[in-house]
N, C-alpha and C positions, 0 to 999 in steps of 0.2 A: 853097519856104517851109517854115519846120521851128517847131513849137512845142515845149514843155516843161514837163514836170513830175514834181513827185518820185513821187505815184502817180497811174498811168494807167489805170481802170478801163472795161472794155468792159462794156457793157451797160447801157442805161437801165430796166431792168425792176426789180423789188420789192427782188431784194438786193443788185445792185448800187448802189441809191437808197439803199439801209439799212447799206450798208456807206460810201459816202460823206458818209451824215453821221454814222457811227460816228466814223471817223475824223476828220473836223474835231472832233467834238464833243468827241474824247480829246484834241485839241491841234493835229492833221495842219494845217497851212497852205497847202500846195501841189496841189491836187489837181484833176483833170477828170477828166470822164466824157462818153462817147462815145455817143448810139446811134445805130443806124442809121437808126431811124427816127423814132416822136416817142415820148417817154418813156411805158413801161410800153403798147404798143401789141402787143406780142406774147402771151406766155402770161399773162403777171399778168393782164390782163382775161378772161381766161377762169377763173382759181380761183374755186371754189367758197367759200372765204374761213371754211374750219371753222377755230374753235379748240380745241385738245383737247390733253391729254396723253397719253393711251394709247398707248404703245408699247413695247414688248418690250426694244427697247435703250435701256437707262439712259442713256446717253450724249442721245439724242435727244427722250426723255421730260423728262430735267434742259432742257433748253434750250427743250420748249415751257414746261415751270412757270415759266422766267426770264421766259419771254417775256409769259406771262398779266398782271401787273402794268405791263407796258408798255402793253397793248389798253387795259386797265381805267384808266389813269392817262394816255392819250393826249391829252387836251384839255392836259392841265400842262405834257406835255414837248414835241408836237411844231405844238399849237395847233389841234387835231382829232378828232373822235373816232372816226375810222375807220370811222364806219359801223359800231362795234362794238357787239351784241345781247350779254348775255349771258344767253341761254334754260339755258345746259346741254346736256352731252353725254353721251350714253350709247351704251353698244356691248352689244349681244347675241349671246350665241351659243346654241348648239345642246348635245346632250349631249354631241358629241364634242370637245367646245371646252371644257368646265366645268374640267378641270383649269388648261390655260395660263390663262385669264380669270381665276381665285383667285391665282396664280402672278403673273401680271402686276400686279394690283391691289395683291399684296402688294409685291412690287418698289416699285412705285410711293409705297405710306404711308410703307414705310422711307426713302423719299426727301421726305417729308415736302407730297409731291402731295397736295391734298383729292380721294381718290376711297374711291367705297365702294361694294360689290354694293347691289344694290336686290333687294325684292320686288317679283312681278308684278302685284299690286295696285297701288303706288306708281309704279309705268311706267304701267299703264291709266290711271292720275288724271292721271300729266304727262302725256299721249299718247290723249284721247278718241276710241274709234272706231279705237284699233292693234287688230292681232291678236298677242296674245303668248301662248296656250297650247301653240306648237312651241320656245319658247323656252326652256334651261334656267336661265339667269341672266344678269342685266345690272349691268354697271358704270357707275356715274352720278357725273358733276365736275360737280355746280354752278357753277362756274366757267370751264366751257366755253361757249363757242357758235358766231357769225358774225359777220366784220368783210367788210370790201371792198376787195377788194386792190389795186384802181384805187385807190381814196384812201387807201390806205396811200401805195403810190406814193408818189404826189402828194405829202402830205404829207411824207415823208422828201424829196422835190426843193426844197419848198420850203424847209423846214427846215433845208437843206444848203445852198440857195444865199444864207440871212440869213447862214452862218456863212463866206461867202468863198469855194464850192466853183462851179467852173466848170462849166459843163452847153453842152455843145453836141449838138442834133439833127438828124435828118436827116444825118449824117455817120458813114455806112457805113465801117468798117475791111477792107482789101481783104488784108491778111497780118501778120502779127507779125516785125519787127525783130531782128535779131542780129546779132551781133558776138564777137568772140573768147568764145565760146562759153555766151553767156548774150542773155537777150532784152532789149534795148535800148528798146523802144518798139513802134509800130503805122506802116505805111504806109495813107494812105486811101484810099479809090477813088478823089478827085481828082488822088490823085500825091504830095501834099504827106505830110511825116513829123511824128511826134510823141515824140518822145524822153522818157523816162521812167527813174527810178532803180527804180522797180517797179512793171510793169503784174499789174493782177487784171481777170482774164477771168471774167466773170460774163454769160453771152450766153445762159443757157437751152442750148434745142435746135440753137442755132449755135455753141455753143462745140467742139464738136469738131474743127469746120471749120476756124475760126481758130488752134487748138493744134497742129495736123496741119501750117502753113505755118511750125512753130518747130520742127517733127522730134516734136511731143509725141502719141505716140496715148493720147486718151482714150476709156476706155470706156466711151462712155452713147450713147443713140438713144433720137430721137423716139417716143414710144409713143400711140398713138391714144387717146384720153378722151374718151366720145360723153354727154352730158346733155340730161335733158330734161326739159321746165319743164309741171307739168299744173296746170289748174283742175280745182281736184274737183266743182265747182257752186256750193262757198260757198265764205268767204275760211277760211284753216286759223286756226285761233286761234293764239297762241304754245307753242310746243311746245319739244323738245329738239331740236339734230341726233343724228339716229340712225344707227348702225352696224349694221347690219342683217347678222350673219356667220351668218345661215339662208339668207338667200335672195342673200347678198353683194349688198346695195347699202349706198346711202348715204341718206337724206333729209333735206332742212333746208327751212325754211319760208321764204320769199322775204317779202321787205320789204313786199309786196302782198298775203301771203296765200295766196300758189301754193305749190306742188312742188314741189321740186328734186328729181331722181331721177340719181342716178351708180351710179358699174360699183365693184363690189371685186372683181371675180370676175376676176385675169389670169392666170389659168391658160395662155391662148394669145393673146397681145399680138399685136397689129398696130403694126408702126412705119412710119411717113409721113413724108416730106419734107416740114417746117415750114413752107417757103414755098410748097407746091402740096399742098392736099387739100379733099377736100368739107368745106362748114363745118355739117352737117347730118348729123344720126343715120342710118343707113342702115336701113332694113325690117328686118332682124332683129334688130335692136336693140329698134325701137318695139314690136314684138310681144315679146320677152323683159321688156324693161320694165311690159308693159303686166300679163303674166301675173302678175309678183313685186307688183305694186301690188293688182293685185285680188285676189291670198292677202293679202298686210301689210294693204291699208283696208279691207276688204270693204264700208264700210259708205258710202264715197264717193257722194253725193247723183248728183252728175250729173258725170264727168267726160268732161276731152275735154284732146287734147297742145293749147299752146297755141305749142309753137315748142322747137325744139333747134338745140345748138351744138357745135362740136366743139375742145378742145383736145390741146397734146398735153406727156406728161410728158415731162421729160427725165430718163430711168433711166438708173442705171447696174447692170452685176448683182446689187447686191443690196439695188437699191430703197433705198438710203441715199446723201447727199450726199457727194461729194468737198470738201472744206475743207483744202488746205495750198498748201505749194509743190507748184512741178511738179516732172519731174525735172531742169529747166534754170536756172538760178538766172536770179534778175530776174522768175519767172512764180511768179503766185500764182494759182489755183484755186479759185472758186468755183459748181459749177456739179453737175448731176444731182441736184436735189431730190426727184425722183422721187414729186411731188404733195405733199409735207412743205413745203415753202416757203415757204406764207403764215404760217402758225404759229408758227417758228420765223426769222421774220425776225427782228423785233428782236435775238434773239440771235445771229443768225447775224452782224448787222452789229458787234455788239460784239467777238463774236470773234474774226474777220478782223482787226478795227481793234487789240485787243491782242494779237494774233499777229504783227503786222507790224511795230506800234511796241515791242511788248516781248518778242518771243518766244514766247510764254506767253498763256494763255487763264487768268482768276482765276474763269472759271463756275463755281458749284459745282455738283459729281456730273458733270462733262463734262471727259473724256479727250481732246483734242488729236486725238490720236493714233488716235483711232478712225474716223478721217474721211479720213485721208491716202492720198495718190494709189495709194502702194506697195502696199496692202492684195492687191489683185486678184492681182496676181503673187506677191505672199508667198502665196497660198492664204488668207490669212485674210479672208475678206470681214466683211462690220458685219452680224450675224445675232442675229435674238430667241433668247434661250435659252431661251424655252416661246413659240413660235411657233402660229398657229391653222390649223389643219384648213381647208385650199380657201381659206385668206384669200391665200395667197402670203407675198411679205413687206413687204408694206403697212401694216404693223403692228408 
């Protein structure tokens, strides 16, 4: 049995949901989407679900500010509101971080981002009970916060399927298709084929697998992401999510009132096989966590972990997404978010969609080209040009 369609997108996860109803939305009429297993059941249920623009490369900072008014306007466009908080986000660093932080912020205004340093009294009032006297300055977006990247999902599925787009689940893709020297389609693990005028592989931490059966090596691997969720004794009030580049974590305040505590520190990454790992923090984790929290809250009534989980990023060297063709025509690339992913959906589905239909991305302040496969072998990988001290390039 053989089905058909003009685009064949693998992966039921965040962007490739966001890239399928990009493209009906722009016009596309022909399209299915594949996952393996039931929509957004892989990494997207594990994002922590920041929204933020703070990032070194213009490129990538342009496409969460596109993206901010889609979170914020989500009930109009996709019949939902994602679960979207907008507390605010801020990032702090250290003295040895003061320059790239003014450097980046300023990047950022020229780009017409709402971000602006803070004083440390104005973080203690958004933030009751922080410690900030190791801090030398923070950057604060109002317009930052937390959405849920499961009902983003979701929402883009449904979205996508009012507009005509076909969703089938539970149907695993066993290798990619080709033919006189371009990629034809998908075979499935039942045997059966899906012929396609252009498949987008959009599979997370499985896309390398699947590229690898069309000759294509892609460079990204699963990277281990340990979080963990505390009661402090009482419920947190509303606060900011925090960037924390003193003690590199993350914190954002859960829907309940809890903790959220995540890693920035990937100095020495650990990569995992996606489909086999412990789904729980390991000991020296809860004990590094536990240390960073009681310097950051000191003043924590009662706490105690109340449960952890583990995801995993799909990096590629340098912590920035792949967005183009492959080097085999018929394949298109969407994949190695490198924990950027939720943020930058909405634009990332737009993108892909006028890249395929017109060539061309019309985002403003986002270069195409800065995302493309070739990068790694040209030598030029997608790097901050004031990058921060022990952050990596996560930033």
């Amino acid at each position: 049995m053989t089905d058909t369609a003009e685009f064949l997108i693998i992966g039921g996860g965040l962007e490739g949901l966001a890239i399928a109803w990009s493209l009906a939305e722009r016009g596309a009429t022909d399209i299915l989407l594949l996952e393996r297993n039931s929509l957004c059941s892989g990494m997207t249920g594990k994002s922590s679900g920041v929204v933020r623009c703070h990032y070194g490369a213009p490129s990538l900072a342009a496409m969460s500010w596109w993206s901010v008014p889609f979170f914020e306007n989500a009930p109009d466009i996709l019949g939902d509101d994602l679960g979207f908080r907008q507390c605010g986000y801020a990032v702090g660093v250290g003295a040895d971080n003061l320059d790239p932080l003014k450097a980046n912020v300023a990047m950022q205004q020229a780009m017409g981002i709402e971000v602006d340093l803070l004083a440390h009294d104005d973080m203690a009032a958004l933030w009751p009970g922080l410690r900030v006297d190791d801090f030398a300055a923070f950057a604060y977006e109002p317009r930052g916060g937390r959405g849920e990247a499961y009902l983003t999902g979701m929402a883009f599925a449904a979205a996508a399927r009012a507009l005509g787009v076909r969703i089938r689940q539970q149907t695993p893709v066993a290798e990619l298709l080709t033919a006189a020297g371009r990629v034809t389609g998908a075979k499935l693990a039942d045997g059966t084929e899906v012929h396609a005028g252009t498949v987008v592989l959009a599979a997370g931490p499985w896309t390398s697998a699947l590229a690898a059966t069309a000759g294509v090596d892609v460079p990204m691997k699963a990277q281990r992401a340990q979080l963990l969720l505390i009661d402090q004794g009482e419920p947190l009030p509303q606060v900011p999510v925090l960037s924390d580049l003193v003690s590199l974590q993350y914190l954002c305040r859960e829907p309940n009132g809890e903790l959220l505590a995540g890693n920035s520190d990937h100095a020495v990454p650990e990569y995992i096989d996606p489909d086999d790992f412990v789904n729980r923090a390991d000991d020296s984790t809860v004990e590094k966590v536990v240390g960073r929290l009681e310097h950051r809250l000191p003043q924590m009534p009662d706490p105690r972990i109340t449960g952890s989980y583990v995801g995993a990023y799909d990096v590629t060297p340098d912590y920035n997404p792949i967005i183009g063709p492959a080097p085999i025509p018929g394949l298109f690339l969407a994949t190695g978010f490198s924990g950027h992913g939720f943020k930058i959906s909405p634009a990332v589905g737009r993108m892909v969609a006028d890249m395929l239909l017109h060539n061309r991305t019309e985002l403003p302040n986002v270069d195409a080209a800065d995302f493309r496969y070739e990068r790694f072998a040209e030598g030029r990988p997608l790097l901050s040009p004031h990058p921060y001290v022990g952050a990596g390039e996560m930033r």
